[in-house]
N, C-alpha and C positions, 0 to 999 in steps of 0.2 A: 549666124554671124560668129566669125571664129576671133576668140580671145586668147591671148597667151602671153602669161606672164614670167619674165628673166627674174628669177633671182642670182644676185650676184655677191658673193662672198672675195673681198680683195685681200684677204688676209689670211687665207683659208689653212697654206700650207703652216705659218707658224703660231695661228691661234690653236691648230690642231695639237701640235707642240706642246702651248706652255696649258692647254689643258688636260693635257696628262700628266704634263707634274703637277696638277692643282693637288691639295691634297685631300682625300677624298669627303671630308666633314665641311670643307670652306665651302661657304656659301655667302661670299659678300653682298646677293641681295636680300639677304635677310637677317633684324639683326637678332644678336644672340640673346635668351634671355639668361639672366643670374641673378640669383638672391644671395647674398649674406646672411647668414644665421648670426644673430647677437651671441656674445658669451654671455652666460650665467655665473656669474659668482658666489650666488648664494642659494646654494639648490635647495636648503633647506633640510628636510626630513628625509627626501627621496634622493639616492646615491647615485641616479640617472641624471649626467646635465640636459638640461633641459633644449639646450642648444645641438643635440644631436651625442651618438656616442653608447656606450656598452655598460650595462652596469657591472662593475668590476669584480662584484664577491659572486656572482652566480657560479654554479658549478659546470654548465656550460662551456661558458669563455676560460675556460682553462686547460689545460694538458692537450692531447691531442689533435681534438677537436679543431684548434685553431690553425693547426697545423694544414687543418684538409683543407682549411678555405682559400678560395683564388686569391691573390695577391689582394685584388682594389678592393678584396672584403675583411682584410687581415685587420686587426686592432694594433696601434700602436703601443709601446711601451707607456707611453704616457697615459693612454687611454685605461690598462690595465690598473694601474695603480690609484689613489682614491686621490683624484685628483677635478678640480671642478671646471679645469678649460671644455669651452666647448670641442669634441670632438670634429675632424672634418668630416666632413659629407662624403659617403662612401663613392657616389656620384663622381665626384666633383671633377673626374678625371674625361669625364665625356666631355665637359665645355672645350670646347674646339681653345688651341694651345694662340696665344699671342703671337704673332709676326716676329720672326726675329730683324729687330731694326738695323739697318746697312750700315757698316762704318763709315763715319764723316767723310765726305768726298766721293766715297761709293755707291753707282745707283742701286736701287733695289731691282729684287729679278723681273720686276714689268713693265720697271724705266730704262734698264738698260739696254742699250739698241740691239736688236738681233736681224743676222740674215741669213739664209740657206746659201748653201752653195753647192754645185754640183760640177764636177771633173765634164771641161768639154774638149776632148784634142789633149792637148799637150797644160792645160790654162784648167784654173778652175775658178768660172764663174759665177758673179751673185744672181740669182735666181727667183727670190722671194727676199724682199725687206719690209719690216714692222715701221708702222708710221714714224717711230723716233730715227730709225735711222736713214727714213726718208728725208725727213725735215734738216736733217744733218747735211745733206746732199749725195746721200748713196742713192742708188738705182741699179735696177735693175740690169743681167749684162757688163757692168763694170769687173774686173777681176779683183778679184779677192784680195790679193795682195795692194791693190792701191786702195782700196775699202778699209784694210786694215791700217796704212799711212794717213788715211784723214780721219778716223777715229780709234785710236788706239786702246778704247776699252770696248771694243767690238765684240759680242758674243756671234762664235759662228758655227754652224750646225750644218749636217749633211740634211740636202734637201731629200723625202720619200715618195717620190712621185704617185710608186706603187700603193703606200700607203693612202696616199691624200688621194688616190680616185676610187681603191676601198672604203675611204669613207662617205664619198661625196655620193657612192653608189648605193650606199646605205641609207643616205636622206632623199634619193631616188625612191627606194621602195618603202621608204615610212612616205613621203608624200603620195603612194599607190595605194595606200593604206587608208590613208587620212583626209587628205586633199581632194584629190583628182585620180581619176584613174588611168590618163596619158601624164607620164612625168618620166623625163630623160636628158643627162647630162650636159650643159652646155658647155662645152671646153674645159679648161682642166677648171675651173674657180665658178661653176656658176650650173644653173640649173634651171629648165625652160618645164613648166606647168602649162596645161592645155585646159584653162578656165573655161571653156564654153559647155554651157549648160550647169556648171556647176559652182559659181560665183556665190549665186542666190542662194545657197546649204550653207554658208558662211558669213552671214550677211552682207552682200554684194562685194564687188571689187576691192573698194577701200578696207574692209573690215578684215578680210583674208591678207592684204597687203601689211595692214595693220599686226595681222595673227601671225605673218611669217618673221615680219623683224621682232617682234617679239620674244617667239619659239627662238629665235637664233640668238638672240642679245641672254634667255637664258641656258644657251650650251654655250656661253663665252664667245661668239662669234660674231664681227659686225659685216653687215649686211645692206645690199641695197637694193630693190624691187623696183621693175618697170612692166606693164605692162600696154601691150597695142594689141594691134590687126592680126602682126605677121612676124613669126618666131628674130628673122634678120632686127625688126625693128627697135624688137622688146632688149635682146642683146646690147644693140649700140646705146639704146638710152640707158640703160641699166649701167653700162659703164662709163659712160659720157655725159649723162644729164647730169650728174653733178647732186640729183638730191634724193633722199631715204627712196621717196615713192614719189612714180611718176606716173602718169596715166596719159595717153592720148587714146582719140576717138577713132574708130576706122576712116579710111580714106585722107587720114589728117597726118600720113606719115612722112611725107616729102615736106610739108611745112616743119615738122619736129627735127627730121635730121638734119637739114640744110645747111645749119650751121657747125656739124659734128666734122670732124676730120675724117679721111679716107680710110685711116686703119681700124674704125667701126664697124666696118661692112666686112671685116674679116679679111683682109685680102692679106696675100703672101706679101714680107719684106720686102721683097725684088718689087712688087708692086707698087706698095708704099714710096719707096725710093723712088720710081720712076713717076709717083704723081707728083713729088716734091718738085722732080727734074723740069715736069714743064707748067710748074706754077697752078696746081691743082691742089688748093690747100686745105678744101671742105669739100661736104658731100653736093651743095648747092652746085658747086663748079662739075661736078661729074653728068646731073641730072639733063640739061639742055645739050649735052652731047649728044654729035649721033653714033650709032652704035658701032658703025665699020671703024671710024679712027680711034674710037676710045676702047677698040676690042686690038687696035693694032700696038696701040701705043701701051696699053696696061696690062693687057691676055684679056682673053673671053671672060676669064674663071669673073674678073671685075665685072664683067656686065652682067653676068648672073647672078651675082651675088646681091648688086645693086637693083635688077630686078625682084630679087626674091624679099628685099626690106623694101621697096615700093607696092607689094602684092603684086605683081606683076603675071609673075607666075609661083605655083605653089612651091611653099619648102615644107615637106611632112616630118612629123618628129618619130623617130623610132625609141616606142617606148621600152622602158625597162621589165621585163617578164621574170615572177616568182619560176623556179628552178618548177617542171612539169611534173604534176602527183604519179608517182606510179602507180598503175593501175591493169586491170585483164579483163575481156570480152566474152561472152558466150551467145553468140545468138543459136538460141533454141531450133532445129527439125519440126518439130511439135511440139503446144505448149506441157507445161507439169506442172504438177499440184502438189503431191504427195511429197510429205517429210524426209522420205529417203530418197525421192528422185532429186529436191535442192539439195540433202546433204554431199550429194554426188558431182552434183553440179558446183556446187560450193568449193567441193577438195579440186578439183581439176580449176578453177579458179585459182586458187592459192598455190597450187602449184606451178602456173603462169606468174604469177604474182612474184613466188621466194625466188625466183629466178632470176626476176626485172631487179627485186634488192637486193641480190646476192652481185651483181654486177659492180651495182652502184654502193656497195660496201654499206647499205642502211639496213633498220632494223624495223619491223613496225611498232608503233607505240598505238594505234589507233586504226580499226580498220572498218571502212562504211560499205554494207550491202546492196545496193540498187535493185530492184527487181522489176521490170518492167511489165505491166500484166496487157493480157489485150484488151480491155475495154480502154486503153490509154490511161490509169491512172497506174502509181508506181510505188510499191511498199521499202521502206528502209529500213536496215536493222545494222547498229554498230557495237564495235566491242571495242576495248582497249587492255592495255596488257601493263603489269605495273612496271617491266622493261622492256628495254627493244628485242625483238624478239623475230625470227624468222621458221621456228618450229610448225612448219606445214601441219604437224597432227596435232600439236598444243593448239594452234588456234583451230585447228576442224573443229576439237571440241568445243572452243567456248562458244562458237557457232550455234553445235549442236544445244548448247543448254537453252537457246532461246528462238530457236526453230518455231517451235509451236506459238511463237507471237504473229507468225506470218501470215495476212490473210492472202492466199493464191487467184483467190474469188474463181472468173471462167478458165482463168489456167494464166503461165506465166514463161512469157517468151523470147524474154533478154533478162538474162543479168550481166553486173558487175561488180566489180570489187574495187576498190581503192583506197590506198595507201593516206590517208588526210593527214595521219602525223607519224614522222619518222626519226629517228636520231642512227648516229654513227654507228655501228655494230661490226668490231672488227673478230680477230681468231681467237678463241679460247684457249688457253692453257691447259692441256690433259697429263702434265707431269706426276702429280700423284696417281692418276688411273693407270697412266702407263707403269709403273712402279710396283704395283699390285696394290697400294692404298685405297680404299675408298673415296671416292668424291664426296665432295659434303651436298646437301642434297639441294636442292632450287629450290627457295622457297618462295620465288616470285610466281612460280608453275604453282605452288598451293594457293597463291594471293587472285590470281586470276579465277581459277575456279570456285573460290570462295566469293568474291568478285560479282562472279556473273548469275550466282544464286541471290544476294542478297542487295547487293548494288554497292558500285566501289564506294561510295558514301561513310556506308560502315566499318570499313576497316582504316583506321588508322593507329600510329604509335604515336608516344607525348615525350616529347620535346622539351630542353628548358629553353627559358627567355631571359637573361639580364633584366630581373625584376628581384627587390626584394619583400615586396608584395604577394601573399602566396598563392590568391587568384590570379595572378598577372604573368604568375613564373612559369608557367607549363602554357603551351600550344599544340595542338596535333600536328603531325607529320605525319609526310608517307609511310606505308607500312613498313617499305622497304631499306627505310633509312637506319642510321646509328645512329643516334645523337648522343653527344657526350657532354661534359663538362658538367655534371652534376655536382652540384655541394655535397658536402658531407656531414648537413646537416639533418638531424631527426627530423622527420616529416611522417605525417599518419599514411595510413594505407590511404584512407579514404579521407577523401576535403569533399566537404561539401559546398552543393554550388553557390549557395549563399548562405553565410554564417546567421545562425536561429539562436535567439535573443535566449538568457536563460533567466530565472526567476528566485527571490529568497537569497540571493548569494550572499556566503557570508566569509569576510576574507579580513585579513591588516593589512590597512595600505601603507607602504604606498607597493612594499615588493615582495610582500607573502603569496603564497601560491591559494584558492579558494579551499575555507575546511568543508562545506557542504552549498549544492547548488540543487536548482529544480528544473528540469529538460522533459520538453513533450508529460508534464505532470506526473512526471517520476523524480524522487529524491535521491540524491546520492552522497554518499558520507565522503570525504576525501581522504584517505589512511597516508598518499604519500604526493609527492609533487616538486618539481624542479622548475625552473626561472627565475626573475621571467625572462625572456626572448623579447629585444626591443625590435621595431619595425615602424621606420619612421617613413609618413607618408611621401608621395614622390613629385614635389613642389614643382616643376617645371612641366605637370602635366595639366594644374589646374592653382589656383591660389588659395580651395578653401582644404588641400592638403601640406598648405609651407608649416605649419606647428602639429598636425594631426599627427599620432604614434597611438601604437598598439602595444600592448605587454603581454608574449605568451606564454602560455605554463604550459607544462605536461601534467597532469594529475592521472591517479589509480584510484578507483573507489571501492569500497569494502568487497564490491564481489567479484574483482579483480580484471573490470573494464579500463581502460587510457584512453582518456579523453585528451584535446588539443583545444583551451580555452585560450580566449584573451578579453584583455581590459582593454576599454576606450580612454586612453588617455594615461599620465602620469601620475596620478593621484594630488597633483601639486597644481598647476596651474588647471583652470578653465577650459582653456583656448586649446590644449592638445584632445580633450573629447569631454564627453559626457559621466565618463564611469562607469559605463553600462557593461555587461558579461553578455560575451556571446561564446557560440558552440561553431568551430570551425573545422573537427577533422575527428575523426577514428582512428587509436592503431589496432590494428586486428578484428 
């Protein structure tokens, strides 16, 4: 039993609009969290407020140093000096920034009415209006210029056709992805799903209807879903019934449209007008016709069209298809076994292959081996590459390094190759080689075959992260990446992965550096040390870090190791930690 559901988007071209100006942090369904730090006025013994901030005499927070830091980590003048406000929250710049409120009399940019327009002939007509300046009495087809005489704070905007069916193409092939695997554009504003067999994966009809206004209410979009029997049907109620979600049963489609008007069922203009002309003002009125005068008086195209949302006869939906893998053939003469007869079969592979991407301007980033054997079962073997890449004898090789995984068994008598994942690879620049310079060397061609000995797993590079947490500040990255933006702050060679508790310490609090501590049951005397380094925990990620701080030192001990210790807490209130000394880094 075939099921097909319309989704229809009536707002499409200018909700696409004002969601790229959104700006990218706003998220008005959800709300924002913020805490205020109280000031401390009386910090007491300890030169740290307690409310967040730097302590002012370390040798640290002075000369240079400050200099290297990112702006939103820079200490203010106020901050520096011994002063007991509480500091702001070095954060405090992510909380997504207040609305700026519209001048009295003026809408703001979501009330104000907007509509596209687009140059038709000699006229440049409205094309797409936002429910406000629906409600105003704009429409659709009006020209712009008497659109702009009945409301003169008219926002008006070039409609992008091109763009608005790139994106509608786009929720085509995330719904190929996700939903269904027939899913294909219904007109410019809407989009027809082939639910049959595949409802019950989402818990039935409702629950999928349920999932799509959903999905669409959070990409800013409203939406409305019908679905029936037969693609014609799912359309006109989808823009005619009038509510979110509609469901009719098969066979139940001529009761459902009956009451819809003519221009549901798709028909051209000229048609429309001519049902008006002889008093044909719903679909009920077309249905009890017989076909020769309602094909004379309206065109064929009406009776088919009327057929095809009655089920009458079929309307098939042409689905949207992912762009085709390239890929290369080999069926075998005879089967082969042997390592250097696939590594053979393999290069003449790939070289059908760089040819099919060299066309198509891509590169491969992933490349999967099929191998067909003759008992019917099929061995795979894939490699990836850490860029795109169409070097026929770079990848022989990485081939070759895992050849010997292959079991051939009675022998093997098709392979292929294909291209699973690819990106853009256009002309290299050979200006210094042409020059007589050196090239500088690939070192994606070393990352590959280091790669494919040990598994790409192992290689990576570290990254910072907008944390000032110093488990929290570094992530792995590709090998092949740069990452920048490093403080220019002292950090140990080595941090370890979880800071180990130390023993015996014996320090003055609240902001002395430790004179002697005990690690893994070894003593160490402390001769020199600087802090301490605040690091105040990061409250919007959890609430029992809103008063948690750390204080780090560098210390030297007598036989001239640098250790990277800190304190749990302020030494002054409670609530920021324990007191406790932990061991969090090595230099050297």
């Amino acid at each position: 039993m075939r099921r097909v559901a319309s989704l229809y988007l009536p707002h499409l071209a200018i909700e696409r609009l004002r969601r790229l100006e959104r700006p990218p942090h706003a998220r008005p369904d959800r709300p924002v969290r913020t805490a205020l730090l109280p000031v401390d006025d009386d910090p007491g013994a300890c030169s740290v407020p307690r409310g967040g901030g730097w302590r002012p005499g370390a040798r640290w927070a002075r000369g240079e140093a400050i200099k290297a830091l990112p702006l939103h980590q820079r200490p203010t003048m106020r901050e520096l000096g011994r002063r007991s406000e509480a500091a702001e929250h070095p954060f405090k710049h992510m909380t997504p920034p207040a609305p700026i409120a519209p001048h009295p009399g003026e809408p703001g940019p979501e009330a104000r009415p907007m509509v596209l327009a687009a140059q038709v002939g000699q006229r440049q007509l409205v094309t797409a209006a936002c429910p406000a300046a629906l409600a105003l009495g704009l429409a659709t087809g009006m020209a712009v210029t008497q659109a702009r005489v009945l409301v003169p704070a008219l926002d008006i905007r070039l409609a992008e056709p091109a763009a608005d069916a790139a994106w509608l193409d786009g929720l085509a092939r995330h719904a190929v992805r996700h939903w269904t695997p027939i899913a294909a554009p219904d007109g410019p504003q809407g989009l027809w799903l082939d639910l049959s067999g595949v409802s019950h994966l989402h818990g039935g009809e409702a629950g999928l209807c349920r999932r799509l206004l959903h999905f669409c209410r959070r990409l800013g979009f409203s939406a409305r879903v019908a679905v029936a029997g037969t693609p014609g049907a799912a359309h006109a109620l989808a823009r005619f019934g009038g509510q979110p979600i509609l469901r009719i049963a098969n066979g139940h489609e001529a009761q459902a449209l009956r009451a819809l008007p003519p221009a549901a069922l798709r028909l051209t203009p000229e048609a429309c007008t001519a049902a008006g002309r002889f008093g044909l003002d719903r679909i009920g009125d077309l249905i009890p016709m017989p076909r020769g005068p309602l094909a004379r008086r309206l065109g064929l195209a009406t009776v088919r069209r009327l057929d095809e949302a009655l089920g009458r006869i079929p309307e098939p939906i042409a689905p949207v298809l992912a762009p085709d893998t390239p890929y290369a053939k080999r069926r075998l003469l005879e089967p082969i076994g042997t390592a250097d007869a696939i590594a053979q079969v393999v290069g003449d592979l790939l070289a059908d292959l760089v040819e099919r991407l060299r066309d198509r301007g891509l590169g491969a980033r992933m490349l999967l081996l099929i191998l067909d054997r003759i008992d019917g079962s099929e061995q795979r073997l894939a490699i990836g590459t850490a860029r795109a890449s169409r070097d026929a004898a770079h990848l022989a090789r990485l081939f070759a390094l895992r050849i010997d995984r292959i079991d051939p068994g009675e022998g093997i008598e098709t392979m292929r190759l294909a291209a699973t994942r690819t990106d853009p690879l256009g002309a290299t620049a050979l200006g210094a080689s042409l020059a007589g310079d050196d090239a500088p060397a690939d070192v994606a061609t070393l990352v590959d075959q280091i790669a494919g000995r040990v598994g790409g797993a192992a290689l990576f590079t570290a990254a910072p992260v907008e944390s000032d947490v110093p488990e929290r500040a570094v992530r792995r990255a590709d090998p092949l990446d740069a990452p920048g933006g490093w403080p220019d702050w002292p950090r140990p060679v080595r941090l370890l992965l979880r800071p180990e508790p130390l023993e015996a310490v014996l320090a003055l609090l609240p902001d002395q550096p430790p004179r002697r501590f005990t690690w893994r049951g070894q003593v160490h005397a402390v001769v020199a040390g600087d802090g301490p380094e605040r690091v105040h925990g990061e409250w919007w990620r959890r609430d029992g870090e809103m008063w948690s701080c750390r204080d780090y030192f560098r210390v030297e001990d007598s036989r001239g190791a640098r250790f990277w210790l800190f304190r749990r807490g302020d030494g002054e209130d409670p609530a920021t930690g324990d007191l406790s000394w932990h061991l969090h880094g090595l230099f050297g």
